[in-house]
Every structure is written in C-alpha cells, then in structure tokens.
Backbone as CSV, one residue per row, in Angstrom:
resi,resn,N_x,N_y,N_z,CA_x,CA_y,CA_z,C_x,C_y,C_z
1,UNK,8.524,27.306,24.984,8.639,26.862,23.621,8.554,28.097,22.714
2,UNK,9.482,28.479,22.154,9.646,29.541,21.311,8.736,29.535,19.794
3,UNK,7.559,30.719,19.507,6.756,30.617,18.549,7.852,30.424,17.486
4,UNK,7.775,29.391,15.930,8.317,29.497,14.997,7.069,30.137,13.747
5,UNK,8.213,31.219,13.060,7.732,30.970,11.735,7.103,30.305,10.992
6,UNK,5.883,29.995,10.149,5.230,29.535,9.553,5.201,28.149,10.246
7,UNK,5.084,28.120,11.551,4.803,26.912,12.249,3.454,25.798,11.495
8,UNK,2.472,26.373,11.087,1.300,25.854,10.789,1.803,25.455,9.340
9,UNK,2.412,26.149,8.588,2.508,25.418,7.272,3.910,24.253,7.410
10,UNK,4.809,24.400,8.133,5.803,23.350,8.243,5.303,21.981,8.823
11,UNK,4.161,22.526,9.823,3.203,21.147,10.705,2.538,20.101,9.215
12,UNK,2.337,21.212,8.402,1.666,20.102,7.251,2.451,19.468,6.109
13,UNK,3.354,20.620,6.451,5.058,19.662,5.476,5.462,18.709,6.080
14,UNK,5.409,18.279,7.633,6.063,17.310,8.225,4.790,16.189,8.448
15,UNK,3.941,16.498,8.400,2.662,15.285,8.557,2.886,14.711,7.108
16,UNK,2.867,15.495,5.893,2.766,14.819,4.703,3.954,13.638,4.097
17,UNK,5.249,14.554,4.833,6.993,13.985,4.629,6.878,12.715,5.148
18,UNK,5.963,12.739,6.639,6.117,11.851,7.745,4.920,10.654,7.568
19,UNK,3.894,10.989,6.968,2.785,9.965,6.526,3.628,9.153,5.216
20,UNK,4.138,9.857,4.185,5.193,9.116,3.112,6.107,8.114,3.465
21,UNK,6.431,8.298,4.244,7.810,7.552,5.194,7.062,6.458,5.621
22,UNK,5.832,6.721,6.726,5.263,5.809,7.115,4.362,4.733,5.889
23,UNK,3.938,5.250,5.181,3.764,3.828,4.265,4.963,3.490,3.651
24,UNK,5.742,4.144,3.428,7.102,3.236,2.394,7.847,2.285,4.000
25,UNK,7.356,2.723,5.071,7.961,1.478,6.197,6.916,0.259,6.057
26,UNK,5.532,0.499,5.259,5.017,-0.757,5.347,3.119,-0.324,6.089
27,UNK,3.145,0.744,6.655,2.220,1.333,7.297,0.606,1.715,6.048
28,UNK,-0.060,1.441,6.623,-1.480,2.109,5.623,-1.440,3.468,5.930
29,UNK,-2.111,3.760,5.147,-2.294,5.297,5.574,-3.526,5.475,5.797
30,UNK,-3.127,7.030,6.435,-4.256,7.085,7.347,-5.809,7.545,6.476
31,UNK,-6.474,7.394,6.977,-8.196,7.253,6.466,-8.758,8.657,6.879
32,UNK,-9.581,9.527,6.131,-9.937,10.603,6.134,-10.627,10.806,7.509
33,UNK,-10.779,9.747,8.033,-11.621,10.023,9.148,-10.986,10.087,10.263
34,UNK,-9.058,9.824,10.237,-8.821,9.638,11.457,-8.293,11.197,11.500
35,UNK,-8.270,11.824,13.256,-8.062,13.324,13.725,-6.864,13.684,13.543
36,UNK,-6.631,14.656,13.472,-5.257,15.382,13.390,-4.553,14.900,14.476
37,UNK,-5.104,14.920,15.743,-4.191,14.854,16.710,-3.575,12.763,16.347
38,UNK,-4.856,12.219,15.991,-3.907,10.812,16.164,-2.641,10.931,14.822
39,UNK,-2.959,11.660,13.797,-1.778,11.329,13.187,-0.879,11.665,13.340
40,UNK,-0.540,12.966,14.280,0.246,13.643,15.052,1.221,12.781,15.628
41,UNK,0.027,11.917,17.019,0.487,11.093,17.712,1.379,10.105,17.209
42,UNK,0.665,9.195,16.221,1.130,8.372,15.148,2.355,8.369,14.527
43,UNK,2.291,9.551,14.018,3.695,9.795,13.117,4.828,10.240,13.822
44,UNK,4.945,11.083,15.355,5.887,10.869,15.833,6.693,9.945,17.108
45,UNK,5.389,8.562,17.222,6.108,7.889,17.685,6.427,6.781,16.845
46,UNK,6.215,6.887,15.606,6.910,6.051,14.730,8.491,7.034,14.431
47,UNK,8.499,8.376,14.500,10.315,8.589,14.153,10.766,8.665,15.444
48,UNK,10.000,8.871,16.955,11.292,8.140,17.754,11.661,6.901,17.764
49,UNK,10.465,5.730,17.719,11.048,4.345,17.579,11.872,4.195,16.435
50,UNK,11.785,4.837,15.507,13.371,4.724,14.505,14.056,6.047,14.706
51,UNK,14.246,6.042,15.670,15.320,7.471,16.090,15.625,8.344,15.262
52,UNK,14.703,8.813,14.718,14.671,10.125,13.717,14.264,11.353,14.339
53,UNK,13.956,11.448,15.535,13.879,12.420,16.624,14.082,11.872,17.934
54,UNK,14.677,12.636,18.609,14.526,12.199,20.394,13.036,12.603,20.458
55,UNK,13.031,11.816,21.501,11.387,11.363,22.329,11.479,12.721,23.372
56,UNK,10.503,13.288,23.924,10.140,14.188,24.810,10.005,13.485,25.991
57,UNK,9.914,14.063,27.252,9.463,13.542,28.252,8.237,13.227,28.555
58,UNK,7.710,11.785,28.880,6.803,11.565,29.156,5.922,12.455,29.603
59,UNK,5.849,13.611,30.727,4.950,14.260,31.031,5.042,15.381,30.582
60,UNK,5.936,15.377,29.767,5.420,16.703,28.415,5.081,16.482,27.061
61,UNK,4.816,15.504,26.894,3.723,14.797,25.959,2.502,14.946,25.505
62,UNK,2.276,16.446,25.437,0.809,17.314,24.749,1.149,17.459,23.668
63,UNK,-0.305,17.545,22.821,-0.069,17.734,21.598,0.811,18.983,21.012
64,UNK,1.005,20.144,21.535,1.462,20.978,21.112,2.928,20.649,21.336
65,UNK,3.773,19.858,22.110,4.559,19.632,22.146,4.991,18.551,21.180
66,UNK,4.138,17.527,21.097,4.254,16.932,19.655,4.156,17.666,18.111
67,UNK,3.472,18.558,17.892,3.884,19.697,16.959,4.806,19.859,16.933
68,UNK,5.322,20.735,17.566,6.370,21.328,18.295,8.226,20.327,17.519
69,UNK,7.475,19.130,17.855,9.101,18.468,17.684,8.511,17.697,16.695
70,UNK,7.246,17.919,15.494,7.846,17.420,14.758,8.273,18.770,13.399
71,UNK,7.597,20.094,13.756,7.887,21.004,13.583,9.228,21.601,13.018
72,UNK,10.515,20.911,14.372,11.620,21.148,14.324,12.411,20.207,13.710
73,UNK,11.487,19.066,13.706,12.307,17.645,12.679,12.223,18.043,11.426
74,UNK,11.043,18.397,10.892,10.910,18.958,9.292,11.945,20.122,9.188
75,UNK,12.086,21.124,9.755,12.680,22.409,9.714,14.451,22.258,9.384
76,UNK,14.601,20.760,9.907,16.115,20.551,9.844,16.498,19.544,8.774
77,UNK,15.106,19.120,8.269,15.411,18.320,6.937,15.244,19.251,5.498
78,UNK,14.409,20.193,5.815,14.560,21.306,4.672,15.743,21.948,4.394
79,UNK,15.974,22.010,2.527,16.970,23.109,2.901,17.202,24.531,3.521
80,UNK,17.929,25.059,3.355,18.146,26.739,4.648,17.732,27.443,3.825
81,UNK,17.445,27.468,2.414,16.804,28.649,1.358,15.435,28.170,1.190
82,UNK,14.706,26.932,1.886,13.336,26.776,1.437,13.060,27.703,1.812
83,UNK,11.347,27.757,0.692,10.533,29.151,1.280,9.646,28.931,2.644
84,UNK,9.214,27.970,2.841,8.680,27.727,4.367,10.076,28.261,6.124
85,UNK,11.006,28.582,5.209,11.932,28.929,6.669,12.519,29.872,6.383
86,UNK,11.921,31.032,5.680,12.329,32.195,5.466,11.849,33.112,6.480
C-alpha cells in the first residue's frame, strides 16, 4: 500500500464528507464516545453497500486498509487543485 500525502488530514476530510452523507441517508450520528476505528468501520461499509467504493477483500479487512480506501475515495472526489492533494 503506497504511503499518500497528507494521508491523516484527507482520513478526516473523508470521515467528516462520509459521516454528512450518512445522516442525510437517514443515519444518527455518531456520539462522542464512539472510536475512531468503529466510524471507520461504519462509514465504509455504508459506501460499499451503496457502491460508492468497491469493497476489499474480506481478509484484508484491517483497519488500515479501511483508511486506506476511504483515503482514496475522498482523494477522487476532491478537486486536483485542492490543497489537501498537493
């Protein structure tokens, strides 16, 4: 898995893009208390079940690999001059 650029700040552009989405589908949002990793979890198997990303393989299904792709989902919804993909 190839390190990206400002990986850590795009991870929080795509949790925030991706928590938005998920309440305008109808979803609560999430509660200060729940972990990074479940909203992780959370938010990207809500955009494969609406096919807004392909799904990974089951047994590569670690969190960093969930980063990872939702990382690259945000990265391709930004425009090419944002400052996060410079």
């Amino acid at each position: 898995m190839k390190k990206i650029k400002n990986e850590s700040a795009l991870l929080k552009k795509a949790l925030t893009v991706a928590e938005g989405y998920a309440v305008k589908r109808g979803y609560k949002a999430f509660s200060p208390n729940d972990s990074a990793k479940q909203k992780i979890e959370s938010l990207y198997r809500l955009l494969v079940h609406d096919k807004l990303i392909p799904p990974l393989p089951e047994d590569k299904e670690d969190l960093a690999s969930l980063k990872h792709r939702l990382v690259m989902w945000i990265s391709s919804k930004l425009p090419a001059d944002h400052e996060l993909l410079r």
